[in-house]
C-alpha positions, 0 to 999 in steps of 0.5 A: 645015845640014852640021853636023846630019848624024851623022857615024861614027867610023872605026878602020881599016876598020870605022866606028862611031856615035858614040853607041856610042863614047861609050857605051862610054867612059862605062862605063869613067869611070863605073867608075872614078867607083865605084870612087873613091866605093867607096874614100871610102864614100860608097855608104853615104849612098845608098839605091839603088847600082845607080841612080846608077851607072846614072844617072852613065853616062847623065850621062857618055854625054850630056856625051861625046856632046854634047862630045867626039863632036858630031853 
């Protein structure tokens, strides 16, 4: 039952919410997978860019929350 209570990720003095970390990481993957899918051009077989990289950062935040950061 302790395994349900969120838990707060702490650097140095101040603590963070887990999901503002792995928030935060997913952006950086997310813009590292746009630009590998920039360099392969696949961008141009999507019709809404802006889309699917949102949709892949909430993908990243959900698999590092769920994976890395569990609450």
């Amino acid at each position: 039952m302790l395994n349900l209570v969120p838990k707060e990720i702490a650097i140095g003095e101040i603590y963070f919410p887990p999901l503002l970390i792995s928030g935060f990481i997913a952006i950086i993957c997310t813009s590292l997978t746009v630009r590998l899918f920039n360099t392969v051009k696949w961008y141009r077989y999507v019709s809404n860019p802006p889309l699917v990289e949102l949709s892949i950062a909430v993908i990243y935040t959900v698999l590092i929350s769920t994976f890395i950061f569990p609450s």
